[in-house]
C-alpha positions in Angstrom: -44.6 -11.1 24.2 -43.9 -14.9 24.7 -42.8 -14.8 20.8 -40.5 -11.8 21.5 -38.6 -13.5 24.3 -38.3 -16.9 22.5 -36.5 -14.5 19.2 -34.3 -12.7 22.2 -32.7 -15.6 23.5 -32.4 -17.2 20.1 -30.7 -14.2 19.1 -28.5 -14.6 22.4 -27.5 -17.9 21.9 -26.2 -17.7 18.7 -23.9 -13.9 19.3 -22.9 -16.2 22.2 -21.5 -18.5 19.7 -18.0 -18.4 18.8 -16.9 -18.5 15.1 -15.0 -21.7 15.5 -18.0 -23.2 17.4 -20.3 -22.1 14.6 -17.7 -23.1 11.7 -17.7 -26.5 13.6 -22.2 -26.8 14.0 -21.7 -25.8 10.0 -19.2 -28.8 9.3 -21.4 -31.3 11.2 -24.8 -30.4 9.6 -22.5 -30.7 6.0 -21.0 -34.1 7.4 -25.0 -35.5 8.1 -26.1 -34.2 5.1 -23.3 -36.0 2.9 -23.6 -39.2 5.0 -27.4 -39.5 4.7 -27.1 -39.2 0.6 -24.6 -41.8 0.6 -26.7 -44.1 2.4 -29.2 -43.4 0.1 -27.7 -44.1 -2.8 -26.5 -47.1 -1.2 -30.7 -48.2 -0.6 -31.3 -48.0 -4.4 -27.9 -49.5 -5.2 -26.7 -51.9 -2.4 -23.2 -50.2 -3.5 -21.9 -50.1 0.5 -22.0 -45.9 1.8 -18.3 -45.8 2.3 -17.2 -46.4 -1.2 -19.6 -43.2 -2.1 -17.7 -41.3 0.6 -14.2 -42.0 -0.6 -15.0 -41.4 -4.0 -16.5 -38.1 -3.2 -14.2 -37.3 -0.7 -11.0 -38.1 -3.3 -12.1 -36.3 -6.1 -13.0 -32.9 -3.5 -9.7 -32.9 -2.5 -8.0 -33.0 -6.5 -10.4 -29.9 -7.1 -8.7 -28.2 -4.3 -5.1 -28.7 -5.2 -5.7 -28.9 -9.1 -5.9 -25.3 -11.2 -7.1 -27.0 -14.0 -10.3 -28.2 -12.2 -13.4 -26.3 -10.6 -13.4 -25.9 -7.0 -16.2 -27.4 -5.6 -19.0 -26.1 -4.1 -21.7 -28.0 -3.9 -22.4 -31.2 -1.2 -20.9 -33.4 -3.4 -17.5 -33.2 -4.7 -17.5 -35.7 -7.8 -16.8 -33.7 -11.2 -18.0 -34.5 -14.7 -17.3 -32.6 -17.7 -20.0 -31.8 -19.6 -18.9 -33.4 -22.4 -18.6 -36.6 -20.6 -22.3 -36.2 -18.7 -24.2 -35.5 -21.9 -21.8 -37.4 -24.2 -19.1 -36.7 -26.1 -21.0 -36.7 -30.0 -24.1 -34.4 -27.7 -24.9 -32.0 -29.9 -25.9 -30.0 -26.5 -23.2 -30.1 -24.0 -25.6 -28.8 -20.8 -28.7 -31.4 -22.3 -30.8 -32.9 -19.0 -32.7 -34.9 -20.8 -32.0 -38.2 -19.3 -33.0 -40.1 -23.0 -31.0 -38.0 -25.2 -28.1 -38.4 -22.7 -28.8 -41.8 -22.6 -28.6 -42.2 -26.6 -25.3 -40.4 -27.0 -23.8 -42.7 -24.0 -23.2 -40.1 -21.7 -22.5 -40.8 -18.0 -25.6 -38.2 -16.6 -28.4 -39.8 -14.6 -31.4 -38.2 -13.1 -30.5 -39.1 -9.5 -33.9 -37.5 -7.8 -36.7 -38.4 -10.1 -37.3 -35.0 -11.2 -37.1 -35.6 -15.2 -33.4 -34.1 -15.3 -29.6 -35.0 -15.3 -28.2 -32.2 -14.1 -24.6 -31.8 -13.4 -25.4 -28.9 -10.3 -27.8 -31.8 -8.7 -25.8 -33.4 -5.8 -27.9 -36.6 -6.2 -27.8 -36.7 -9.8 -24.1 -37.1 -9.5 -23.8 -39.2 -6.9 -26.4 -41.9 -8.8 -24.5 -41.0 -12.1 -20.9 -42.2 -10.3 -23.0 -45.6 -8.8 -24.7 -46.4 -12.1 -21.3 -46.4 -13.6 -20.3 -48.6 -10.9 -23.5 -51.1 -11.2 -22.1 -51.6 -15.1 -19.3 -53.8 -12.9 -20.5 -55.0 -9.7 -21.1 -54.1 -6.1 -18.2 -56.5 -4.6 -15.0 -55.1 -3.5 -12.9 -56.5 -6.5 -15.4 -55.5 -9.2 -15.2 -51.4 -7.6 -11.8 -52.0 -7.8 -12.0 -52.7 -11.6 -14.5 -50.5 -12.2 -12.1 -47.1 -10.8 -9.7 -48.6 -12.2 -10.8 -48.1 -16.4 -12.3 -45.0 -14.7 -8.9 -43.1 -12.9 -6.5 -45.4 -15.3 -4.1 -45.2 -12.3 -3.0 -47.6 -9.7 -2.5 -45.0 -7.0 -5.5 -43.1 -7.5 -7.5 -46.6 -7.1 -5.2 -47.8 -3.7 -6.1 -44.1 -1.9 -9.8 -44.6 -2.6 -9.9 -47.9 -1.3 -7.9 -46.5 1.5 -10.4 -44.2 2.1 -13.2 -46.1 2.0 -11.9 -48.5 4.8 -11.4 -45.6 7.0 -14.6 -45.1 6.6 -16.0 -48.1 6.8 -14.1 -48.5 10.3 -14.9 -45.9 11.9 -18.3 -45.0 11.0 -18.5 -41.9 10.0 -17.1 -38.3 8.5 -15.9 -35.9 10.9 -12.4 -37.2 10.2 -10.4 -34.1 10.4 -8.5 -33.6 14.5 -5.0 -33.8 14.5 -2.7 -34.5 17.5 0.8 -33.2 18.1 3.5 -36.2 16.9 4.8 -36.3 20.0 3.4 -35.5 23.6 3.6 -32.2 24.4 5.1 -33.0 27.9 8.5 -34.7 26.3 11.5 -32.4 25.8 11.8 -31.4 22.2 12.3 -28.4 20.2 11.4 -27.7 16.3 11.9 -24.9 13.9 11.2 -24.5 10.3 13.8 -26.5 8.3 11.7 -27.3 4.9 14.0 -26.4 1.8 17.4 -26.6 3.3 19.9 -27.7 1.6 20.8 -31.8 2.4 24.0 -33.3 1.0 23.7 -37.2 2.3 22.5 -39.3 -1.0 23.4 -36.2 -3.4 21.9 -32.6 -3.4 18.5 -32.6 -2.3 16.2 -30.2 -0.7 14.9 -30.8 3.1 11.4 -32.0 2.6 10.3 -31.7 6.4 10.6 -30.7 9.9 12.8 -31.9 12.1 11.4 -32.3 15.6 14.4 -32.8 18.4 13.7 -34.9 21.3 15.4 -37.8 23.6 15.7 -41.0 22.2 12.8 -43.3 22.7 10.2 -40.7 23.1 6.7 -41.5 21.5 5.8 -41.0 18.5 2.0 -40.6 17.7 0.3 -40.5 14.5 -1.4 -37.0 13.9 -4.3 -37.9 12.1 -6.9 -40.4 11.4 -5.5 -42.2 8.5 -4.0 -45.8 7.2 -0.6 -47.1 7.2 0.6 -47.0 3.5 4.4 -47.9 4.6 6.2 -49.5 7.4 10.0 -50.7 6.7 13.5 -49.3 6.3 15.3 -46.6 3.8 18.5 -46.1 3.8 17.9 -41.9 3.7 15.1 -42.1 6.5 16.2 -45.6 8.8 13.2 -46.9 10.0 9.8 -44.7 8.9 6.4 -45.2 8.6 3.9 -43.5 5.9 0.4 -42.7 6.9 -2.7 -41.1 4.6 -5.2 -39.3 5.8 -9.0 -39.0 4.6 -8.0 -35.4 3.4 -5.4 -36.8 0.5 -2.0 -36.1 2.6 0.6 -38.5 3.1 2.6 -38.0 6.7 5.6 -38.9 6.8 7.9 -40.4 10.1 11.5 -40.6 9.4 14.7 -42.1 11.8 12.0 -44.2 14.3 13.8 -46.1 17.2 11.3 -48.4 16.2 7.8 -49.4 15.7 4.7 -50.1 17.5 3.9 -53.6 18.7 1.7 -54.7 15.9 1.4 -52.1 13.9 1.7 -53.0 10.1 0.7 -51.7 6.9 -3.4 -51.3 6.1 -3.8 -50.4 9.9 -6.4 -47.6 10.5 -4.9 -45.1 13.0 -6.5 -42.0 15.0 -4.8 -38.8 16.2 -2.6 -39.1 19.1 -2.1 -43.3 18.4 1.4 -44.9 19.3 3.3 -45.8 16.0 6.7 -45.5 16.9 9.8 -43.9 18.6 12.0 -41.1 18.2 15.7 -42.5 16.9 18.7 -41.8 14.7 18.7 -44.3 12.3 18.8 -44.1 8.7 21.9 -42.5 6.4 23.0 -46.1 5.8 22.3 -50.0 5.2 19.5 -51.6 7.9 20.2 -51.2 11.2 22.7 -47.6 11.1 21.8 -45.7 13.8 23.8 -42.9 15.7 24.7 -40.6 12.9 23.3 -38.1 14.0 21.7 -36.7 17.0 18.0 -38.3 17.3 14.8 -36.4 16.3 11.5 -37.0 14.0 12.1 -36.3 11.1 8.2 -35.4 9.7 7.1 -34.4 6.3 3.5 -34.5 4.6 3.2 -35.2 1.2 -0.4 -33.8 -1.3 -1.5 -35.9 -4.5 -3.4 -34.2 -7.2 -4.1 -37.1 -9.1 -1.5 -36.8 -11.7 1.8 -37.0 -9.1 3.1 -35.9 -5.3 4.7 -33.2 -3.8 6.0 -32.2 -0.5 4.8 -28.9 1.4 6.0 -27.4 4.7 4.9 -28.8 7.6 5.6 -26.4 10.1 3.0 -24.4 10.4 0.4 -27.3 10.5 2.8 -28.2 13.5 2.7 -25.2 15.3 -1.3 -25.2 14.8 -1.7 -29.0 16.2 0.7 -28.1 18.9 -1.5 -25.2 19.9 -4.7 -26.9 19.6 -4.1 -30.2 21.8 -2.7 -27.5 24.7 -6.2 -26.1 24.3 -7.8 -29.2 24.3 -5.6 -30.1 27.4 -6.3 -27.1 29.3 -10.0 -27.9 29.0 -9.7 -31.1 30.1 -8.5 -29.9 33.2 
């Protein structure tokens, strides 16, 4: 009888469960269990946790946007072909034979201990991406180097290391709340503007949303993320650029001004002062008041190979009605 009770109200509690609550116990469990290999890993090779974690978390995000890649779906993220993992002259392309992979110079490693390389083993990749690593150093510059010969691109090598001092800063994964970028209480009005026509500077698309509102208002970054780009552009005045751990680059356009203090490398969280609501831009430094003032707010995806803007509005409309949730709950 006892045992019959104890299944009811298990069986309660969880029906009593929303799906968002349960989609969020879901995330967190994934979020412990990534964060606990990564410090592993970083036991065996003193290679610090939150390099693992950018790595991983880079290369998930590619497979996401990229067609030409496999969408992941294990704990890990990181992809190897099998060429590369077994080695490119590898008679066998799925070997897991850590010797023979070893003698044709592939990149597989058995991770776990269990006599195999094998590419669907989370910890096996993970060890195979840090013994690569290892071949250069565990110092920041020598990481650098190492992603470096590995991505061949500057960019790809400045996001990770973005990344990885997010992480390193804040501790931890769960990276992924997003605040209105301006407070809800303010007078301002938006609608979805991405693709019009702009003539300023030449024929151009509108690669944003505008967001009306009085001059001076607060602007706020939406996401947790690091200041790429602070200065002036003669299309966008005064802007800032900010990345977030997910790969997307927001985008603030026409500021009043900036922050006291804030300056590129700065790690920012949701809801953060960076700015002000102006009108400048359309001009050298300093023109202001051609137009009427707004935020002028785009977000920007990189696959790895280049950059492209996407609509913003309806990732507006969501963090708008999520932090009047959240602020209703306060209450």
């Amino acid at each position: 009888m006892k045992n019959v009770i104890v299944l009811f109200l298990s069986f309660f509690l969880v029906c009593s469960l929303s799906p968002s609550k349960i989609k969020a116990e879901e995330e967190k469990d994934i979020y412990t269990e990534r964060l606990q290999l990564y410090k592993k890993v970083e036991a065996v090779t003193q290679i610090p946790w939150y390099y693992f974690a950018a790595i991983d978390q880079y290369e998930r995000n590619i497979r996401q946007v990229r067609r030409d890649l496999p969408k992941p779906t294990g704990l890990i993220g990181i992809y190897f072909q099998p060429e590369q993992w077994s080695g490119l002259l590898n008679p066998n392309p799925r070997d897991e034979n850590p010797s023979s992979i070893q003698f044709f110079d592939g990149i597989g490693f058995d991770g776990d201990g269990d006599g195999k390389a094998s590419l669907s083993n989370d910890e096996d990749v993970l060890h195979a991406f840090a013994n690569y690593l290892l071949s250069y150093g565990i110092d920041h510059d020598n990481i650098k180097i190492g992603l470096w010969n590995y991505y061949k691109r500057d960019k790809t090598v400045g996001i990770i290391v973005g990344k990885a001092q997010i992480y390193k800063h804040l501790g931890r994964l769960d990276l992924d709340a997003h605040s209105f970028p301006v407070p809800l209480r303010s007078n301002h009005s938006y609608k979805n503007t991405w693709g019009d026509a702009r003539g300023w500077g030449g024929r151009r698309i509108h690669e944003g949303t505008d967001i009306f509102a009085d001059y001076g208002v607060p602007v706020r970054a939406t996401s947790y993320g690091i200041v790429e780009m602070k200065g002036w552009n003669r299309y966008g005045g005064w802007r800032i650029g900010i990345r977030d751990i997910n790969n997307t680059y927001h985008y603030f356009a026409h500021l009043s001004g900036f922050a006291k203090d804030l300056k590129v490398g700065q790690i920012v969280e949701p809801g953060m002062l960076i700015g002000g609501v102006g009108s400048s831009g359309y001009g050298p430094p300093g023109t202001s008041g051609k137009f009427p003032p707004h935020l002028h707010y785009g977000m920007y995806k990189d696959n790895g190979y280049t950059e492209w803007s996407y609509d913003p509005y309806p990732h507006l409309r969501l963090w708008e009605r999520q932090e009047r949730i959240r602020n209703r709950q306060k209450r």
